[in-house]
N, C-alpha and C positions, 0 to 999 in steps of 0.2 A: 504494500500500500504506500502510495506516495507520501510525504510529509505535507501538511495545509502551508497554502503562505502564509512569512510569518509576517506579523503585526508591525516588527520594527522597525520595515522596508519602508512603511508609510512614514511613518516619527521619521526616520532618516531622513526624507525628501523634503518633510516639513521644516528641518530644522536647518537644512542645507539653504532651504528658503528662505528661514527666518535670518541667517546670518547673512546674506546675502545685501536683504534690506538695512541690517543693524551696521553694517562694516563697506560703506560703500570702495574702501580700498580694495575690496574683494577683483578679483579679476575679470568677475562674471558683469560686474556694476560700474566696470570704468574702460571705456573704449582706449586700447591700448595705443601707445604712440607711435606707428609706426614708421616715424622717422629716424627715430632712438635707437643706433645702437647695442645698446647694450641694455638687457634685462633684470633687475631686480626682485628676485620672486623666495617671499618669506611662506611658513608653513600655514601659518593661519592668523589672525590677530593674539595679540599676544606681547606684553609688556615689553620683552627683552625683544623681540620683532619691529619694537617703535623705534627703540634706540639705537638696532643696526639701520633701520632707516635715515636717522637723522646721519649718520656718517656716510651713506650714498649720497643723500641732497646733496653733505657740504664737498666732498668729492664730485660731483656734477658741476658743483659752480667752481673748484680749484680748477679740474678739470679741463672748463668750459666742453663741456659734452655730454649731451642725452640722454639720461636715462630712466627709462617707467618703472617703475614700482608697484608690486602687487604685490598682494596674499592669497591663499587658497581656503580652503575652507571647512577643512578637518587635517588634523596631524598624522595623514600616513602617506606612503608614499604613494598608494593608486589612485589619491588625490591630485597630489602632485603633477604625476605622471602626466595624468589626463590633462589637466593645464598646462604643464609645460609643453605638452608634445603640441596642444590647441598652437600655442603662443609663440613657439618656434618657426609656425606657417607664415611667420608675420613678418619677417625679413631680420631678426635682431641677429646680430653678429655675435653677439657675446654673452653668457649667463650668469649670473651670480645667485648661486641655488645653496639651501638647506639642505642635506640628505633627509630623507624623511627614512630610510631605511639603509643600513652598513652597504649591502648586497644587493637591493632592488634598485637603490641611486646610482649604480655604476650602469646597469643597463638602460637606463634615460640619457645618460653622460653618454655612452658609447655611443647612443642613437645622437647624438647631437653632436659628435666627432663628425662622425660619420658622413653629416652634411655638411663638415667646414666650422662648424659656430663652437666660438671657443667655450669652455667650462670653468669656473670656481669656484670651490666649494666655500660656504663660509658658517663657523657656528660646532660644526662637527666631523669630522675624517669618517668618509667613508672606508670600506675595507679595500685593500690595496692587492694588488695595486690596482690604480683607477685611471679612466678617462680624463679626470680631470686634471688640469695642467696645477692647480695650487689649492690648498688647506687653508684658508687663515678662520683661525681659533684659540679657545684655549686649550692649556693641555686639562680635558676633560679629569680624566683618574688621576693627574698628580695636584689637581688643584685640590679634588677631592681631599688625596689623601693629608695635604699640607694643612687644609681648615682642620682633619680630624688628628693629626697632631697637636694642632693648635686648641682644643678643647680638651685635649688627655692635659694638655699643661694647665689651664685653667683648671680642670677639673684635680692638681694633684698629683697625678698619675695612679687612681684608681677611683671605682665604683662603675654605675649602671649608664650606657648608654640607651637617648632613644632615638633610631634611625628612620627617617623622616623624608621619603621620596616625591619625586612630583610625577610623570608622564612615564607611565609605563611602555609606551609607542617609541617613544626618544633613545634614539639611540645612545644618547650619553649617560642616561638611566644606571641601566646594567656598568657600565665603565665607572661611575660615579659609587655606586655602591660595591663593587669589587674592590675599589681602591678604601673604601673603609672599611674592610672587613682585613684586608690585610695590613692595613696602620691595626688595628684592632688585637690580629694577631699576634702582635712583639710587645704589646703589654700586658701579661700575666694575671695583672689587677684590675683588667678592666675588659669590659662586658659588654656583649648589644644584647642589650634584653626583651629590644621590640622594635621589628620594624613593619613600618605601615606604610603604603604606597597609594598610586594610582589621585590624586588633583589636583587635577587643571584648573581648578575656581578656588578661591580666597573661601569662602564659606564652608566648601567639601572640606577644605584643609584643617579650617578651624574645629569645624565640628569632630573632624578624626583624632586630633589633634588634646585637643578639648577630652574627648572620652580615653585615650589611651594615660591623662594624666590623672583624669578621676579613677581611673583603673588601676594606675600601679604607678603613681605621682609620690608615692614614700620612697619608693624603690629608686627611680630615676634619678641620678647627680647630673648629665649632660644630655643636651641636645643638638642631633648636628639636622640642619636640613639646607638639600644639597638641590633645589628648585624655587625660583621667584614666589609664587603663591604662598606653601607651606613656609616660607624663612617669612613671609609680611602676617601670613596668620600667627605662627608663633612667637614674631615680633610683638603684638599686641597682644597675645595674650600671657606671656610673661611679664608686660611694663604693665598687667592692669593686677596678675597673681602677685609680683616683686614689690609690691607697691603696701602690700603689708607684709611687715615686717616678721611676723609669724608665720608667712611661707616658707617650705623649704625654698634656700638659694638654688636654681640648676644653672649651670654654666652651658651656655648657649651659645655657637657660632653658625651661621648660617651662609645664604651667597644672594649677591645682587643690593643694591642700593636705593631702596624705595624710599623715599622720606620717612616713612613709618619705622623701619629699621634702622634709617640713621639717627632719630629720636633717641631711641630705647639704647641707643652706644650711647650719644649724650648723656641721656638723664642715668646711665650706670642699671639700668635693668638686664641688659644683653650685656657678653662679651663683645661678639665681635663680627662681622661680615665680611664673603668676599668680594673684594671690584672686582666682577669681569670689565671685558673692554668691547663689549655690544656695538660701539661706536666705531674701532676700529676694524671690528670684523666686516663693516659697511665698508667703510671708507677703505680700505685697504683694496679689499677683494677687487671692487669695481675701480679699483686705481691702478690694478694689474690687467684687468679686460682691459681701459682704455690703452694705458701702452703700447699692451700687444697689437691692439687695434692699430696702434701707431708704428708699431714697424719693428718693435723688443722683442726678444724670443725669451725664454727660461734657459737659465744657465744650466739646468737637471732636467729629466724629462718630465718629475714629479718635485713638488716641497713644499713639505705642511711648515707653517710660517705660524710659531707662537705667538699670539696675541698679548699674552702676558693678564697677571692678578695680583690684588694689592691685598693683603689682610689689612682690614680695615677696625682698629680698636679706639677707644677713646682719645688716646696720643695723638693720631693722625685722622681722625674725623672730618674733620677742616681742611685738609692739603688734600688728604688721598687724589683727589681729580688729579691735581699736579704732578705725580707719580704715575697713573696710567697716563696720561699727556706726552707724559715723557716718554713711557716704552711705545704708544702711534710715534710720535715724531721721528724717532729712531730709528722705525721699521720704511715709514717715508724714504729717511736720508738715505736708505741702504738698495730701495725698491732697483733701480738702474745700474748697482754695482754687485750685489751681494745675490740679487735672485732672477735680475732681467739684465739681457747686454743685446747691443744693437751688433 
């Protein structure tokens, strides 16, 4: 007997629709430029998605040259796919793409070899080797693992971890929690004694979040979370727990820079967060399309190009910008000697 269709096909279509309307950067909602060059194509709306944007814009106007900017409109790659492969009909020379999967992104990449249109991956390393001519990112597992050093020292160097994921889809997911489990491993005195996964929303976060402290909130000394959402939920909800003094203290490092979490460094609730460099992974990527456009080759036929992270604690709350500033302009001054030559 066949299986009935299922119900979620409909919700699916509905909601593809409704973001559609809600997120007019979507690609479906903004007629592409097909003058431009070069394409900027983020996985779906999504806060660290805004901020590699603003580093395309200011690379289009350093630049001076073209480039559209879109999102798609769920975090996988057959999403992707579908759009990019739509949007590659459109004459762009050059892509600056998200992997949405290690493995599935190299077969989008090869297909757009294939016709000439150059590739850059930005945000996360597909699996290698790849189609694409350059990486710029961070090093996913060693940022991991450096914040979850940096919380074994707050915390002592013993007691209870709680590990705290965001987008089980993301391929830097799995690489992020790998790298703390094995920082994890070399301290005899310390423990993951819960981890919870899977949102994408500030509220899923909080509520998971929320229940695993009312669960075993005696137990827990640290908490790492290694995704924008959950580090902004458990941002506010340890500046609202730390706020009476008869909480236990947990020592807290998270990742990403949202006002909300640079507060709670402030006011001494949180340890501490990491900067990525969201901005340079824009600005960069689509700074090596335009070159190449221009006539530079790669000095390798492949190079994942470190974006660079700042732990960001009360000391340096204030500068940190100046610090990632510093490792783009670096990467800039090097772009034509170090990774491109005519």
């Amino acid at each position: 007997m066949k299986n009935p269709p299922h119900k979620s096909s409909f919700f699916r279509r509905a909601l593809l629709l409704l973001l559609a309307v809600a997120f007019p950067m979507s690609w479906k909602a903004k007629a592409a430029d097909e003058t431009a060059p070069i394409c900027w194509y983020g996985m779906m709306p999504h806060p660290y998605m805004s901020l590699v944007q603003k580093g395309v814009e200011a690379c289009a106007k350093d630049y001076k040259v073209k480039i559209y900017t879109t999102v798609g409109q769920e975090w996988t790659q057959a999403n992707e796919t579908q759009n990019v492969e739509a949007l590659s009909t459109r004459g762009y020379k050059g892509f600056s793409i998200f992997p949405g999967d290690p493995a599935g992104a190299n077969g989008l990449f090869q297909s757009l070899k294939n016709r000439g249109i150059l590739v850059v991956a930005f945000g996360a390393e597909p699996n290698l080797p790849t189609p694409a001519s350059f990486t710029v990112a961070t090093d996913i597992k060693g940022a991991a693992m450096r914040a979850c050093e940096d919380l074994i020292k707050f915390m002592g160097d013993k007691g209870n971890i709680l590990n705290v994921l965001e987008t089980v889809t993301d391929i830097n997911t799995k690489k992020r929690d790998d790298g703390i489990k094995e920082v994890v491993a070399k301290h005899p005195n310390v423990h993951i004694i819960q981890t919870i996964s899977d949102m994408t929303q500030q509220s899923v976060a909080r509520n998971k979040i929320e229940a695993a402290l009312a669960a075993r909130g005696d137990e827990i000394d640290g908490i790492i979370t290694t995704g924008y959402n959950p580090t902004v939920a458990a941002a506010a909800l340890l500046t609202e727990r730390h706020k009476n003094a008869s909480n236990k203290r947990m020592r807290f490092v998270g990742i990403d820079t949202d006002p909300t979490v640079l507060q709670a460094i402030k006011d001494g609730y949180i340890d501490g967060t990491i900067a990525q460099n969201p901005f340079g992974h824009g600005y960069i990527s689509c700074a090596l399309l335009a070159l190449m456009l221009d006539g530079y080759k790669p000095t390798q036929p492949y190079q994942f190009i470190e974006a660079g992270d700042v732990l960001i604690t009360k000391g340096n709350v204030d500068t940190y910008a100046e610090e990632v500033n510093a490792i783009t302009q670096k990467i800039k001054d090097n772009l034509t000697t170090k990774y491109l030559t005519k």
